[in-house]
C-alpha positions in Angstrom: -6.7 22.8 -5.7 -9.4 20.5 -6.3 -8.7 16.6 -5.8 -10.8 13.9 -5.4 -10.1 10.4 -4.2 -11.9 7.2 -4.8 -11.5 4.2 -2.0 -11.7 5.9 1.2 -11.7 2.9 3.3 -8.2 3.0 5.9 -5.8 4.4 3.8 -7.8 6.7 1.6 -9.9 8.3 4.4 -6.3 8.8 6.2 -5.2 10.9 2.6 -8.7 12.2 3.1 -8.2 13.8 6.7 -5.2 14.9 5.6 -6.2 17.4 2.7 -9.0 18.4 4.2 -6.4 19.4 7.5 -4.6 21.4 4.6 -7.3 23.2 3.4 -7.4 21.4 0.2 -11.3 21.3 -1.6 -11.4 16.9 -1.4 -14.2 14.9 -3.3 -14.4 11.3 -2.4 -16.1 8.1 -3.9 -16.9 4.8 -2.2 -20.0 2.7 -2.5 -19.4 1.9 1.2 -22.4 4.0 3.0 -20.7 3.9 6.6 -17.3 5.6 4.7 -19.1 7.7 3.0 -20.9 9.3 6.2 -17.5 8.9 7.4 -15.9 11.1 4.7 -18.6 14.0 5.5 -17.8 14.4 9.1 -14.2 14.8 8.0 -15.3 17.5 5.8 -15.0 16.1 2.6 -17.9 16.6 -0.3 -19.0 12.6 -1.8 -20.1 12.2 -5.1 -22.7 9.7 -5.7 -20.3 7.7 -8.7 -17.0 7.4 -9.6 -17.8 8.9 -13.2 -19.4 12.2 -11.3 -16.5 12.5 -9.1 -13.8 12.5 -12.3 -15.3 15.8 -13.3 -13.8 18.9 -13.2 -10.4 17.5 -10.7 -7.6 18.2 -11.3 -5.6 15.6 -9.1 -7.5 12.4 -8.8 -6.4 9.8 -6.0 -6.9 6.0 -6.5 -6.8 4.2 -2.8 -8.2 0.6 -4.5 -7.6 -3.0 -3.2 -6.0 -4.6 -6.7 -5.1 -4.4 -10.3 -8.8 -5.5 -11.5 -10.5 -2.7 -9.6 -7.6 0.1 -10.6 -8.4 -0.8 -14.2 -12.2 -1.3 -13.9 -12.8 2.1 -12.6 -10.3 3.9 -15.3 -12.1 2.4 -17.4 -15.6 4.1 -16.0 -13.8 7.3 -15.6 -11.3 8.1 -17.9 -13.4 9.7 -20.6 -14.4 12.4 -17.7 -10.8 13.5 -16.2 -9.9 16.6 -17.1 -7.2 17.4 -19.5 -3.8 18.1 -17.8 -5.2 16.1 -14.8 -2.9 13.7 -12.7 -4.5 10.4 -11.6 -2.0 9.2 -8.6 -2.5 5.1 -8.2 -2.0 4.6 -4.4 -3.0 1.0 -4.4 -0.8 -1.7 -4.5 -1.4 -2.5 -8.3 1.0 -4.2 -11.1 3.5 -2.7 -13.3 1.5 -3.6 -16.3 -1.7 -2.4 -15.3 0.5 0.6 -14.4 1.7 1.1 -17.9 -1.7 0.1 -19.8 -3.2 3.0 -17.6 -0.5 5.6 -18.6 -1.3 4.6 -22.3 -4.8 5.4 -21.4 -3.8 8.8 -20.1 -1.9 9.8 -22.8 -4.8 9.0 -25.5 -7.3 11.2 -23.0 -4.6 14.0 -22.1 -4.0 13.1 -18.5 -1.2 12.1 -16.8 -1.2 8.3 -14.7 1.6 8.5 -12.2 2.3 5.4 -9.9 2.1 6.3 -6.0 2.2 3.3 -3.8 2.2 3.8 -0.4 3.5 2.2 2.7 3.5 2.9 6.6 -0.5 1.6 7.1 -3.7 3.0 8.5 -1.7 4.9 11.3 0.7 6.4 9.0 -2.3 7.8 6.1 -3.5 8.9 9.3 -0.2 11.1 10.5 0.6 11.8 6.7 3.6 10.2 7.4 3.4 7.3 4.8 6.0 6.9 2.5 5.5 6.8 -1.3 7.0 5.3 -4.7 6.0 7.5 -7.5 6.9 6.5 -11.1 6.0 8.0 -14.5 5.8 11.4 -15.8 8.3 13.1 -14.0 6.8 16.9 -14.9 3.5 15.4 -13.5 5.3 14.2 -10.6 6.5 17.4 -9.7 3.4 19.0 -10.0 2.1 16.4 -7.5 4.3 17.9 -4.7 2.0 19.9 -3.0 -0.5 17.0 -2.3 2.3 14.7 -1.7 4.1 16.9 0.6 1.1 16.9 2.7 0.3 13.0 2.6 4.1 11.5 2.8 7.1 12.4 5.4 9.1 10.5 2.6 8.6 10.6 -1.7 11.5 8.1 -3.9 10.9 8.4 -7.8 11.7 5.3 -9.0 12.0 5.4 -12.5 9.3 5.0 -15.5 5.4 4.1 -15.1 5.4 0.5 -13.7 8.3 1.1 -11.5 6.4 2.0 -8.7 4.0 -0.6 -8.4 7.6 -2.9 -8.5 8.9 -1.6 -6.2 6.7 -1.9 -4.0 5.5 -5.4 -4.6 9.6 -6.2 -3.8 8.7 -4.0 -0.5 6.1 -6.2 0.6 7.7 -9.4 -0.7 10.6 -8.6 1.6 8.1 -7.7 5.1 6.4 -11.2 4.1 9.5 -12.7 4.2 11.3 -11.0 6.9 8.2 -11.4 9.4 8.8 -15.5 9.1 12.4 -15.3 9.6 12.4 -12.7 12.7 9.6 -15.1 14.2 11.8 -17.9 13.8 14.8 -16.0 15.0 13.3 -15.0 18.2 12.1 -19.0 18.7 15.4 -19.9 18.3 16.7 -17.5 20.4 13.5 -18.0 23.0 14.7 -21.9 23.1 18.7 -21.3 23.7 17.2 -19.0 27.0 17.6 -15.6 25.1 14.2 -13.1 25.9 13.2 -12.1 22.7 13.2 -7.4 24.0 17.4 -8.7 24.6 17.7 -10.2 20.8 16.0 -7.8 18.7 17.9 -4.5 20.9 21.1 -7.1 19.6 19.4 -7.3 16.0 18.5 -4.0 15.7 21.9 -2.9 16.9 23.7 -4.8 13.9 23.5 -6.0 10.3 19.9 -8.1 10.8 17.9 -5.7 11.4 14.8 -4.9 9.6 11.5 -2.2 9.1 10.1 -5.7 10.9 12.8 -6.2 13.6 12.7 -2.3 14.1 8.6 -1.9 14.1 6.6 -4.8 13.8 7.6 -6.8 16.5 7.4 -4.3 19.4 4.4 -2.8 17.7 2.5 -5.1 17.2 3.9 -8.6 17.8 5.8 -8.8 21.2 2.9 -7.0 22.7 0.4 -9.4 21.2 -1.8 -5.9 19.7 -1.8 -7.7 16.2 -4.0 -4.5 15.1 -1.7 -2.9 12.1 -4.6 -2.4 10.4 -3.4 -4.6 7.6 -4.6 -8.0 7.6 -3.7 -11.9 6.4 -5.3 -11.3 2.9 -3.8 -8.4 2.4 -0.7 -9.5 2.3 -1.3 -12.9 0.9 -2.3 -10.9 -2.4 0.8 -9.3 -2.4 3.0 -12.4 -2.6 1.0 -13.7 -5.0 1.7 -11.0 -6.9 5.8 -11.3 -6.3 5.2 -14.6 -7.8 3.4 -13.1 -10.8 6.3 -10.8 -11.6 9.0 -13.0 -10.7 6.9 -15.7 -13.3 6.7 -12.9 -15.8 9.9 -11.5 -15.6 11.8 -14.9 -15.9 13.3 -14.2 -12.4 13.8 -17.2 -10.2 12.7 -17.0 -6.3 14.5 -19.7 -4.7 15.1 -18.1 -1.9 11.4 -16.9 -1.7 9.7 -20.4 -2.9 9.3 -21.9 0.5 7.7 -18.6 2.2 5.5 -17.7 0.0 4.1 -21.1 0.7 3.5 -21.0 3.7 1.9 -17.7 3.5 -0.2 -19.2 0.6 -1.0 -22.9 1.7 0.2 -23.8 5.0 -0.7 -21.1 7.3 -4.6 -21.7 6.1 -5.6 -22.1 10.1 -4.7 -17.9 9.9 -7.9 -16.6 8.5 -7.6 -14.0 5.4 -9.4 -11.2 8.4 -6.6 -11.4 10.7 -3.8 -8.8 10.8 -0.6 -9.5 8.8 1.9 -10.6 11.5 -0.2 -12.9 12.9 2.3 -14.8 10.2 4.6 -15.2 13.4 2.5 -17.1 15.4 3.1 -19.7 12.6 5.0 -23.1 14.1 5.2 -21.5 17.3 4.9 -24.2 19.6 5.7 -27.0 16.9 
């Protein structure tokens, strides 16, 4: 099976390594010259353009920081994918560029399936990430094979667009959760509880959370703060809940105040640094 991936950076050179471990034939495209050296030693062929790497796959992988990239590069390649070819989305995109970019598959005779990804760097890197898929649900199927290899966990959850909603609501709730365990385990710190004591509590009962669970002894607690995913990253992401919340009519109360302060009031936290460097917010205050 020949597939081909474009955006090899953390997360699509993990998907890379992966195949090419399975014996899968795997193109890539990135104008980064260090990936694409990269991408060689892993045993992957590169393609000198996007456009020359859309010909003649028959699964082709988006791994692509935002919406605006996803739909610039369809529109480069889509008049070179193959008929009957799949284009998976990995990125964390929007549901309406998700649906634009199905209608553009169906007028070119290829499928555009939604396949946002979470778990990080280390879990591209296992094949262990876990993936929303949404769209053609015949296409999806015939994804298995590549997805089988990639995730240790696949959810269909429901029509083109539903994917990329999904998993904005994902990352809205790790934005969210990563403020209120930080705050938590000050509370907790200041009323003489050690903060390995609460979360075994947390973790034990009703409050606990993929944050309470992994983030803070992975990465927090231990003061690594090397996910992999960093500040920007997920300051994009609640921008984008707001976005959908906005254009859904949906009210975020709850939300409001958090997504400030990942937006405004955490500025001091540089857009480079990893994601739950968050925590470190009013610590001390």
């Amino acid at each position: 099976m020949k597939i081909g991936i474009i955006g090899c950076g953390n997360m699509g050179g993990g998907m890379v390594g992966q195949l090419v471990a399975a014996g899968m034939d795997v193109s890539c495209y990135d104008p980064d010259a260090d990936i694409q050296a990269r991408m060689r030693t892993l045993g992957a062929s590169v393609a000198e353009t996007a456009r020359a790497l859309a010909t003649g796959q028959g699964i082709i992988i988006l791994s692509l920081p935002k919406a605006q990239v996803v739909e610039a590069v369809m529109a480069e390649i889509a008049p070179y994918i193959e008929a009957d070819a799949i284009v998976l989305d990995t990125s964390t995109s929007t549901p309406t560029t998700s649906q634009a970019m199905a209608k553009l598959g169906q007028t070119n005779g290829f499928d555009f399936i939604d396949g946002p990804v979470s778990g990080g760097p280390a879990a591209a890197n296992a094949g262990t990430m876990t993936m929303l898929l949404a769209g053609n649900h015949a296409a999806i199927d015939r994804l298995a094979p590549v997805t089988q290899i990639l995730t240790a966990k696949t959810v269909v959850v429901g029509a083109s667009g539903a994917g990329h909603a999904a998993k904005i609501a994902n990352n809205m709730l790790c934005a969210a959760n990563l403020v209120l365990v930080a705050e938590a385990v000050r509370m907790c710190e200041a009323a003489g509880v050690k903060p390995e004591g609460l979360l075994e509590g947390v973790n034990a009962g009703s409050g606990r959370s993929g944050v309470s669970v992994v983030n803070f002894p992975k990465w927090v607690l231990n003061g690594a703060f090397d996910s992999g995913f960093t500040m920007g990253l997920m300051r994009k992401d609640v921008g984008l809940a707001l976005e959908l919340a906005e254009q859904t009519g949906v009210d975020l109360n709850g939300f409001a105040g958090i997504a400030d302060l990942w937006l405004s009031k955490s500025g001091d936290i540089p857009d480079t640094a990893d994601f739950n460097e968050i925590t470190k917010y009013g610590a001390g205050k």
